[in-house]
ChimeraX commands (.cxc) that place a marker at each C-alpha (Angstrom):
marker #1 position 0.00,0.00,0.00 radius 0.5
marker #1 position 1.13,3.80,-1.28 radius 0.5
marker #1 position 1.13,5.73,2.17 radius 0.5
marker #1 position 1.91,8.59,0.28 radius 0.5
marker #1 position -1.39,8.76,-0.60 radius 0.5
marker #1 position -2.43,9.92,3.14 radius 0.5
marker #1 position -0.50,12.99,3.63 radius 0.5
marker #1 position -1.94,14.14,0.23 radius 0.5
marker #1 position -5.96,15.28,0.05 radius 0.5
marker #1 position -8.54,15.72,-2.57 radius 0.5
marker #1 position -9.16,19.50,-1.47 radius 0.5
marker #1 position -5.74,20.39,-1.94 radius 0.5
marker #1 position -5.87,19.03,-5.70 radius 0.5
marker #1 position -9.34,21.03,-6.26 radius 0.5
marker #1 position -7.40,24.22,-4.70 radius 0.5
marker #1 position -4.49,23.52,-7.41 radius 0.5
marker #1 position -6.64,23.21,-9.76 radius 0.5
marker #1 position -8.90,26.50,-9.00 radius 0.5
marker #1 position -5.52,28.23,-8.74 radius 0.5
marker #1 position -4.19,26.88,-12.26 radius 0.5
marker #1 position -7.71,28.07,-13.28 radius 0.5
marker #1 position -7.29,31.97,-12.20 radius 0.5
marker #1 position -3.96,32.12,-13.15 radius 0.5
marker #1 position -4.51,30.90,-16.89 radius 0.5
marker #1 position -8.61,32.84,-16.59 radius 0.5
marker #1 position -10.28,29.92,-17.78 radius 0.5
marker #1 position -13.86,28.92,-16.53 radius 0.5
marker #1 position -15.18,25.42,-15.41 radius 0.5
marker #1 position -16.49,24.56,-18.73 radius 0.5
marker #1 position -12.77,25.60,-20.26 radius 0.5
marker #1 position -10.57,22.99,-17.75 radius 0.5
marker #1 position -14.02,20.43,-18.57 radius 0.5
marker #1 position -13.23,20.72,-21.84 radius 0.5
marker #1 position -9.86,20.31,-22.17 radius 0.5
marker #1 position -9.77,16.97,-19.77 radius 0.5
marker #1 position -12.45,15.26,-20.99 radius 0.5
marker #1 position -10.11,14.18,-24.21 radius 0.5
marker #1 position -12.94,12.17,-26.15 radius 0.5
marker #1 position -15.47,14.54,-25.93 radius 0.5
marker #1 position -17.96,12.09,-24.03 radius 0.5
marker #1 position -19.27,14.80,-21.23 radius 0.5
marker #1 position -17.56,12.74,-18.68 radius 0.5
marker #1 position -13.88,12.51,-17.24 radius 0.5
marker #1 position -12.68,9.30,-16.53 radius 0.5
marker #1 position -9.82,8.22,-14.26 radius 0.5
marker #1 position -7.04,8.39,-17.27 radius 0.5
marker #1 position -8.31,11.49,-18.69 radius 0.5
marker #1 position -8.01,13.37,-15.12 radius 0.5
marker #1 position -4.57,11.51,-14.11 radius 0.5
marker #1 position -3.95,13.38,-17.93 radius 0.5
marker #1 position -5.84,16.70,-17.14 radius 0.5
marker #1 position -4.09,17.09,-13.81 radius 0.5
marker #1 position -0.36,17.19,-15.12 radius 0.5
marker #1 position -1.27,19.27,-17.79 radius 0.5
marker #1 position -3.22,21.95,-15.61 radius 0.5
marker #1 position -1.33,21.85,-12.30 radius 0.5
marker #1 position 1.67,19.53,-12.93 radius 0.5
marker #1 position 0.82,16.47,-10.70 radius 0.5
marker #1 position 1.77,13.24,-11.14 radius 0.5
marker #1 position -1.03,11.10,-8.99 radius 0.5
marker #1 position -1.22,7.89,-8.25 radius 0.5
marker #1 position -4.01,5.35,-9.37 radius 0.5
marker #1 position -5.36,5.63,-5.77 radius 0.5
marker #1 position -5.06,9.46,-5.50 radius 0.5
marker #1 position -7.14,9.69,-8.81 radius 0.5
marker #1 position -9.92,7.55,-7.56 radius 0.5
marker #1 position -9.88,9.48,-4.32 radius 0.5
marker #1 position -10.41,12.58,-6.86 radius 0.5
marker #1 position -12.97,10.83,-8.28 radius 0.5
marker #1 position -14.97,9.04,-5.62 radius 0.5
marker #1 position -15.18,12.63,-4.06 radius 0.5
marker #1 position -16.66,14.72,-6.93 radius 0.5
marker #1 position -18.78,11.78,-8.49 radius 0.5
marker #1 position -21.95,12.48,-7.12 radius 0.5
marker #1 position -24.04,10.31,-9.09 radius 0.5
marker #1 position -22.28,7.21,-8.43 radius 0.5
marker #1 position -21.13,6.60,-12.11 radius 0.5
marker #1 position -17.37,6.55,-11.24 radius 0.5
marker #1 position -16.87,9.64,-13.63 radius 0.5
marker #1 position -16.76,13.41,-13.20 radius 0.5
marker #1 position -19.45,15.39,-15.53 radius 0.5
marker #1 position -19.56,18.97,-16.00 radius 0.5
marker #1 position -21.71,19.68,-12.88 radius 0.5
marker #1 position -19.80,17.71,-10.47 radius 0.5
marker #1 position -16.39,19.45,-11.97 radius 0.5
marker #1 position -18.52,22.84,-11.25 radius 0.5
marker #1 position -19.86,22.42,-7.91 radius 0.5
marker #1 position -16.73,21.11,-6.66 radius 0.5
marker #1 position -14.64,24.14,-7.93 radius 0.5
marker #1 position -17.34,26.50,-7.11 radius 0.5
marker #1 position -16.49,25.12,-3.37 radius 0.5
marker #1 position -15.83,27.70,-1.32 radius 0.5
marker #1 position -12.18,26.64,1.19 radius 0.5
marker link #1:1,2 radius 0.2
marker link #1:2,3 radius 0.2
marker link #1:3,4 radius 0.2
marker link #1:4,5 radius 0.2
marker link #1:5,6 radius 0.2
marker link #1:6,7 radius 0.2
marker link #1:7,8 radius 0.2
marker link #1:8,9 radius 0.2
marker link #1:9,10 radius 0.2
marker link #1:10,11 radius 0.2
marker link #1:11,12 radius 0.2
marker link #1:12,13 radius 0.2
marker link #1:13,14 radius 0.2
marker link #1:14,15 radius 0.2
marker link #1:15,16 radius 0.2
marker link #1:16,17 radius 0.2
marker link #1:17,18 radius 0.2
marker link #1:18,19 radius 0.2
marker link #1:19,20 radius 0.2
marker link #1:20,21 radius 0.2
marker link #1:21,22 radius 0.2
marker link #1:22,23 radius 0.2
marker link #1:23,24 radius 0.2
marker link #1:24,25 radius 0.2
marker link #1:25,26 radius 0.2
marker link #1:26,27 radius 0.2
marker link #1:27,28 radius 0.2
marker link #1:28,29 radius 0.2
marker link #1:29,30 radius 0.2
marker link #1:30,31 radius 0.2
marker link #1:31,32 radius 0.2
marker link #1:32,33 radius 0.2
marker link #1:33,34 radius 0.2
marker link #1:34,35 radius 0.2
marker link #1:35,36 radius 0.2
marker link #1:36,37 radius 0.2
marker link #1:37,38 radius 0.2
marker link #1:38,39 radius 0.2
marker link #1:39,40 radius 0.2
marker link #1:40,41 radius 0.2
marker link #1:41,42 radius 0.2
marker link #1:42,43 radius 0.2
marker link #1:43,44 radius 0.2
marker link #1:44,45 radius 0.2
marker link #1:45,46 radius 0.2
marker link #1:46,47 radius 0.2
marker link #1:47,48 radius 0.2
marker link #1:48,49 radius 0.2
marker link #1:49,50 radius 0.2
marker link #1:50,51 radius 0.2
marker link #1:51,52 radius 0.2
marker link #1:52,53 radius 0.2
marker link #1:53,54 radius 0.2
marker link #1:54,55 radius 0.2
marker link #1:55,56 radius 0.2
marker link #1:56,57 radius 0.2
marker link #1:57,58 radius 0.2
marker link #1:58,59 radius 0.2
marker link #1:59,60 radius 0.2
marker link #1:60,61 radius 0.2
marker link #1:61,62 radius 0.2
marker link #1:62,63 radius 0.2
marker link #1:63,64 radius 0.2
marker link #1:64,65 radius 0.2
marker link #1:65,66 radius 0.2
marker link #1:66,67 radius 0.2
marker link #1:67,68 radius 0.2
marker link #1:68,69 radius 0.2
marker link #1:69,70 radius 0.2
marker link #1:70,71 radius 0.2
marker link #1:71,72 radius 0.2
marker link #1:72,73 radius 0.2
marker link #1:73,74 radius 0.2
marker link #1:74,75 radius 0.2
marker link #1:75,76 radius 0.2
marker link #1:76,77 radius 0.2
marker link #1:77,78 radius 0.2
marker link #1:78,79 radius 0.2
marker link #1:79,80 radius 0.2
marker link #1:80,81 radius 0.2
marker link #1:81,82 radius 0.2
marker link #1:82,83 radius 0.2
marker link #1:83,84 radius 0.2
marker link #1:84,85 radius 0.2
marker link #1:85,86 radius 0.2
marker link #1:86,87 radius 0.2
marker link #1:87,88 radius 0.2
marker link #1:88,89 radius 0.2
marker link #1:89,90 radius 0.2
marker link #1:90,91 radius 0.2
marker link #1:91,92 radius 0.2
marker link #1:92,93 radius 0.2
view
């Protein structure tokens, strides 16, 4: 078992990813876009472990991705949509 997956969090990856977000003045929809590489209105576990390096430049484990995912999936479908992407960055700290 990775227990370098403990000291690391799901907030702090949403944080990284709302800062990456202000800093390059993109919206939700604009980071959405550009992970979800086949265009199927979801993100999937490969395209975020993708999206994430490109936006904030971390390298995350398979676990650390599901964590990710298992956090903002609120319809159970083991994939991020739009909304979930949304409300999660819309998240006030």
């Amino acid at each position: 078992m990775d227990t370098g997956d403990e000291s690391w969090s799901v907030d702090e990856a949403i944080t990284n990813l709302k800062n990456a977000m202000k800093e390059n003045n993109q919206r939700e929809s604009d980071i959405f876009s550009s992970i979800d590489a086949n265009d199927d209105g979801k993100i999937n576990g490969p395209e975020l472990y993708k999206g994430l390096i490109e936006h904030i430049g971390d390298r995350l484990s398979p676990g650390q991705i599901s964590m990710i995912i298992n956090a903002l999936d609120t319809n159970d479908d083991k994939r991020i949509d739009l909304a979930e992407l949304s409300a999660a960055l819309e998240e006030e700290e």
